[in-house]
N, C-alpha and C positions, 0 to 999 in steps of 0.2 A: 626469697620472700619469707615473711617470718608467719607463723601459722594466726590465720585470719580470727580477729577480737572483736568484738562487738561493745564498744566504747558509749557508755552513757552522756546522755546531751543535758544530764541534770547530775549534780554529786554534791552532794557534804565535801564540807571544806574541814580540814583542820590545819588553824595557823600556825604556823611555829617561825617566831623570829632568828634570822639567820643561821635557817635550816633549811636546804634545799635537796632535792634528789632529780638524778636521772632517769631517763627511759633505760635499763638491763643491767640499774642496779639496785640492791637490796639493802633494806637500813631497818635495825629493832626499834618498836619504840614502845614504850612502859606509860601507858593508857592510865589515867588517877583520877581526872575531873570527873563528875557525874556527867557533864553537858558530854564530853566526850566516852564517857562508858557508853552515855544511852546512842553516840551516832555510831559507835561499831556493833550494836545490837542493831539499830535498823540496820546495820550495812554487810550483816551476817548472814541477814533475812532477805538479803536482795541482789546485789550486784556483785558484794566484797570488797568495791572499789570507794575511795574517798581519794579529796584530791590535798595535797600539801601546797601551802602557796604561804610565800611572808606578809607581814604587816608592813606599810611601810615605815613603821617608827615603832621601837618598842613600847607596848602596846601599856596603856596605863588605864583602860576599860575595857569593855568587855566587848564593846564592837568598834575595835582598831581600824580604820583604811585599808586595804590591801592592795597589793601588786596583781597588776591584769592578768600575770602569766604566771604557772604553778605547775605541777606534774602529778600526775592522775597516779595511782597507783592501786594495785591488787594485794588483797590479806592472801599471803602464802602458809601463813605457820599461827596458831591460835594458839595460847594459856593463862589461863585464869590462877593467878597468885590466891594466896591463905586468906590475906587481907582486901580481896576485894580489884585487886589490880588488874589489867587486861596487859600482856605479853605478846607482841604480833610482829609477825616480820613483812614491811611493805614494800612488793619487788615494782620499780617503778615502767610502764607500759607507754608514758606518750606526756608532752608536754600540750596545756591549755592556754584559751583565752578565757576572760571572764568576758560574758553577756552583760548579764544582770542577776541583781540575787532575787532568791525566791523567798516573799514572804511566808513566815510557816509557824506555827505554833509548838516548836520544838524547842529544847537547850543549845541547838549548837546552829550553825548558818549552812545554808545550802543557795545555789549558783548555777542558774544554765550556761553551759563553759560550750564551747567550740574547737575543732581540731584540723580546722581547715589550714593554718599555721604551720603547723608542726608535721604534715603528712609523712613525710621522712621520716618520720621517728619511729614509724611502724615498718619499716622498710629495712630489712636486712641491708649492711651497705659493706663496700670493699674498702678496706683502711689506705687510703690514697694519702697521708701526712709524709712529711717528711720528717724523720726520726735523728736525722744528723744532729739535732740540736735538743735532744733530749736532756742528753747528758748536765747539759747546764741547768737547767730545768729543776730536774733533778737533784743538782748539788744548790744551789740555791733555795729549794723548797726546804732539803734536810738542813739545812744551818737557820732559814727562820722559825722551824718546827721547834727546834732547839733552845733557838733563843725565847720564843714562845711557853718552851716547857712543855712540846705534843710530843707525844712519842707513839709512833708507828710504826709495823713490821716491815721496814722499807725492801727486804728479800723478798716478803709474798707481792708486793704492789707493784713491784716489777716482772712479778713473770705471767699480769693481766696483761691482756694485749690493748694496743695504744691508747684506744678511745675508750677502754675500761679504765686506765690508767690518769688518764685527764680528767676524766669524771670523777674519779675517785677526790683527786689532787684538787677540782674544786671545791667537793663537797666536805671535805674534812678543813681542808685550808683554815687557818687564822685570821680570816677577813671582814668586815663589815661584811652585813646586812644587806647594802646597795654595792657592795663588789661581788657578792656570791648570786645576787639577782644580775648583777650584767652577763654573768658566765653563765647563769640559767637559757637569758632570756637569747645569748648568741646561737644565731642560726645555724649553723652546721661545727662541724667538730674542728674545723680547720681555723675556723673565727673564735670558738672558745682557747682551743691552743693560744692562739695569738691576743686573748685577752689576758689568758690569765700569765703569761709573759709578762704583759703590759703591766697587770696590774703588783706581780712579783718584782719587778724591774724597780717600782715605784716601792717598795718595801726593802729591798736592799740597799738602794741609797740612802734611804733615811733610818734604818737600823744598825747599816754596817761600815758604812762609808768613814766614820770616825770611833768604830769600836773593836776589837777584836775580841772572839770568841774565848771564854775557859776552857 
């Protein structure tokens, strides 16, 4: 059991379009807007927590739609750049739903979220996958990274263990917006595996199938 958090029923949202994070992992992010300077100054002041969730459509105003489900996450690491920047590292603690937003007289939106969903996610768990079929996984991700032009320390990302490994492989992936929310929004780690197959499967036939790699 992982050591007991006391998870807010109200959070600041910051959207980021196809960007998503996990529950037990860590991602920087380089803070500029004022709207968002001033939600990690209240959120400095109070919980540390703000939740990441996408828009559903890249966002052409300033109050985009958003996707119901997003991931809560805690400031671990604070720095303030020369120029005004905020420098934070968000380690992610539990995925949400959205209620409803909360009107407020603020620069940035805030949302009473719910965690009745995702209860697992606070739950230490036994890696129960079957790993037989990594490999492929694996050799398919590195030749679309490639042809993409990502380049990743593919040594260190394998010596996370499995369900670090998947998360990582969705959250960085070269995917739409609505492919990186399917693999958020899948319910345990065995159904993300098996999406983001699904959804790799669907990028190698139509990248590779009549091309071959330099």
């Amino acid at each position: 059991m992982k050591k007991k958090i006391e998870l807010p029923k109200k959070i600041a949202v910051f959207p980021l379009s196809n960007f998503i994070i996990f529950p037990e992992t860590t991602v920087p992010l380089n803070i500029f807007e004022p709207r968002y300077i001033e939600m990690i100054n209240d959120t400095m002041n109070d919980s540390n927590m703000i939740g990441i969730i996408q828009p559903k459509k890249n966002p052409i105003n300033s109050m985009p739609e958003l996707y119901e489900i997003g991931c809560i996450g805690k400031i671990t690491n604070f720095n303030e750049s020369n120029d005004g920047r905020y420098l934070i590292d968000l380690s992610g603690l539990s995925r949400f739903k959205i209620i409803k937003e909360i009107r407020n007289n603020k620069l940035y939106r805030e949302y009473e979220i719910s965690f009745n969903e995702f209860e697992n996610d606070m739950i230490l768990k036994k890696e129960e996958i079957n790993s037989s079929n990594l490999k492929l996984i694996f050799n398919n991700m590195e030749r679309l990274f490639e042809k993409k032009g990502y380049m990743l320390n593919w040594k260190e990302i394998k010596k996370q263990n499995l369900e670090q490994i998947i998360n990582a492989l969705s959250m960085t992936s070269p995917f739409s917006l609505e492919e990186k929310q399917a693999l958020l929004e899948a319910k345990n780690f065995n159904l993300r595996k098996n999406k983001l197959e699904e959804i790799l499967n669907t990028y190698v036939f139509d990248n590779f199938s009549n091309s071959t790699l330099q």
